[in-house]
N, C-alpha and C positions, 0 to 999 in steps of 0.2 A: 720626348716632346710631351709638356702637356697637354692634358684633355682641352679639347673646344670648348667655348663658353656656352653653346648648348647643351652637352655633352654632358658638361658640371650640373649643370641645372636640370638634367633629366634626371640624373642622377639623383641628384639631393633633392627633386618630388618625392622618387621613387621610396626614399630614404622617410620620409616626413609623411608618406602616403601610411608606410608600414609601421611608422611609431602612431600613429593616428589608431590605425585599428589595433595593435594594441594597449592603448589606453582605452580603447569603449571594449574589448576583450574583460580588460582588469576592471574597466566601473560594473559589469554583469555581474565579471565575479563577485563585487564587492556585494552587490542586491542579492546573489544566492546566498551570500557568509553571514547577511546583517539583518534579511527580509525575515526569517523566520523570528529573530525577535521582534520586530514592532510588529509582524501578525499576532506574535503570543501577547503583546503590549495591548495590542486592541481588544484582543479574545479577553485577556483580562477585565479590560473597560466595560464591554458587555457584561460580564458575569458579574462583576464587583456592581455596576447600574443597576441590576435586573435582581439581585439579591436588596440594595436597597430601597429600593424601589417598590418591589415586591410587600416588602414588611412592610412601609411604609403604609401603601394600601389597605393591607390586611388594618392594620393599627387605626385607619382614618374611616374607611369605611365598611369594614366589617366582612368583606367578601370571601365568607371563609371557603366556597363552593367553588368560585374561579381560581383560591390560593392553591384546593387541593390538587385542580383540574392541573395547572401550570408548574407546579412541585413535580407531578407523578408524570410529565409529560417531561421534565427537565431530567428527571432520573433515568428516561428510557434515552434521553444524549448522553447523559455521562458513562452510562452502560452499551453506548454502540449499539443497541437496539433498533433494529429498521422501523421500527412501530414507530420511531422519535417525528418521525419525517408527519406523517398521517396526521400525528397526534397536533402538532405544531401548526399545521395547516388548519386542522379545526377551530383550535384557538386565534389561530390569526386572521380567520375569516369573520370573526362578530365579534362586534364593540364590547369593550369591558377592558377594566384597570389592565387586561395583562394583554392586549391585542397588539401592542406595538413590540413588549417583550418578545411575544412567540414569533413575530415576521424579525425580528432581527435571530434569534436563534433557527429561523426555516432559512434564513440566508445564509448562516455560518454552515446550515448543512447542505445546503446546495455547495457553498464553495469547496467543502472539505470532501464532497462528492467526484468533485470535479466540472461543477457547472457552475463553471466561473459569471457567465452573462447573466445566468436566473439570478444568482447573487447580486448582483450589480443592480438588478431590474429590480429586486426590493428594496433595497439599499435607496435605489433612485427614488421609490416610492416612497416610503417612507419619510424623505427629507424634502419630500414636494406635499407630506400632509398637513394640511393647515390644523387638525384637530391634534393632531401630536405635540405634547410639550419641547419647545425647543432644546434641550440640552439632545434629547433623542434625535430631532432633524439633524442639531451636529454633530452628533453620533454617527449616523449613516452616512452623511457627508462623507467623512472621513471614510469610513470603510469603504464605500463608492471609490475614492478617488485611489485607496492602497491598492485594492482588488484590480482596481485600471491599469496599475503604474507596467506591468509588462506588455502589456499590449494595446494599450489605450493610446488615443491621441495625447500627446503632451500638452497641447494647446488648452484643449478640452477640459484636461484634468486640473491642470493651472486655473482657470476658470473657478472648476467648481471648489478650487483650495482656499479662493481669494479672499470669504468670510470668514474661512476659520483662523487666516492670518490675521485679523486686526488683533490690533493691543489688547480692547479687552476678551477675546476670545480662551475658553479656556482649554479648547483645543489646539492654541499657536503652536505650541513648540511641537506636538504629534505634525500639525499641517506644515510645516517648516521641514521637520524630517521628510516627508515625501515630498516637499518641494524640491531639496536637496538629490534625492535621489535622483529624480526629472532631469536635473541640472549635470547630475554626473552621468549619466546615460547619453544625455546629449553630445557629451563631452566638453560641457561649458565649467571648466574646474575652477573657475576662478569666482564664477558665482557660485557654485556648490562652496570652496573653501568658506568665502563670506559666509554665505547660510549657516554649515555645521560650527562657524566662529560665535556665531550670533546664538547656537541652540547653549555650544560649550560655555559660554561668557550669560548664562541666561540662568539665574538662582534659584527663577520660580519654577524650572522645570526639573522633572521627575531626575533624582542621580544617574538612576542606568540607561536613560536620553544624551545625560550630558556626558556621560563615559563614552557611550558607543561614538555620540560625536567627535568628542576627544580623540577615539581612536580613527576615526575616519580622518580627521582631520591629517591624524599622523601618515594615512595611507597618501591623500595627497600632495602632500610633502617628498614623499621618494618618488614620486613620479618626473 
């Protein structure tokens, strides 16, 4: 005798309860597999910014006392040096060409600390400072919002993504990538597909954006 018509239907919950979690299982996975490259994508942004940026300075105003201060304080990061932290903080507490360099590199090392919030909290600063040139408020932005994406409000982070998705922003396709992520965490696949469609189908953004897309794309596909 066949099962009850409730019976079927508790069943095929049960059934769609356990495919449910996991697909938000597999989207985690996919944030541990993928996360590390758009943090080295942004780590890159930073360093590539802060290198021209740096000369730039040096070249326009002469500051060759803050270049040395900010060089010798960026070699004790790249050398793991505890002294980076101290050294970082000093510069990033008084005005001058490289003040907004050193709080985006005292953020990178609070994050890579393990003090995800302190990060966050300069990050926030930073892109709430009216005296900072804009390319850097979108700078933080972003990082703000990557830094959130495991345990941040979704709502929150969508939020603070919203400017850096407009058309002319030249952070869209980074802010589209973490939208995307948003979207797969939630387990909303069908706006993440759209999203990573929109990064992959997108000329003006970076190749290894539109690959990783590409390949994400492929993941939601066998799901």
């Amino acid at each position: 005798m066949p099962p009850a018509a409730p019976l079927r239907n508790a069943v095929a919950d049960i059934f769609k309860e356990v495919d449910e979690d996991l697909k938000r299982d597999q989207a985690l996975e996919l944030w541990r597999k993928y996360g590390r490259y758009i943090i080295a994508f942004a780590a890159a942004v930073v360093l590539g910014t802060a290198g021209v940026v740096a000369w730039n300075n040096y070249r326009e105003h002469q500051r060759e006392a803050d270049g040395n201060t900010f060089a010798q304080a960026f070699q004790l990061v790249g050398r793991g040096d505890a002294a980076a932290t101290p050294a970082m903080t000093d510069i990033a507490g008084h005005d001058g060409a490289y003040r907004i360099l050193a709080q985006l590199q005292l953020a990178a090392l609070k994050q890579n600390g393990g003090d995800k919030a302190g990060a966050i909290a300069i990050y926030d600063q930073i892109a709430g400072d009216g005296d900072a040139e804009q390319p850097f408020r979108d700078l933080a932005t972003l990082l703000s919002a990557l830094a959130s994406v495991d345990t941040g409000d979704a709502a929150a982070i969508d939020k603070k993504l919203q400017p850096l998705l407009a058309a002319t922003s030249a952070f869209r396709p980074s802010a589209m990538e973490i939208e995307g992520l948003l979207q797969l965490k939630a387990g909303n696949y069908v706006a993440a597909h759209k999203t990573y469609q929109q990064i992959a189908d997108d000329v003006t953004a970076p190749p290894s954006l539109r690959q990783r897309a590409t390949q994400i794309l492929a993941w939601i596909g066998e799901l």
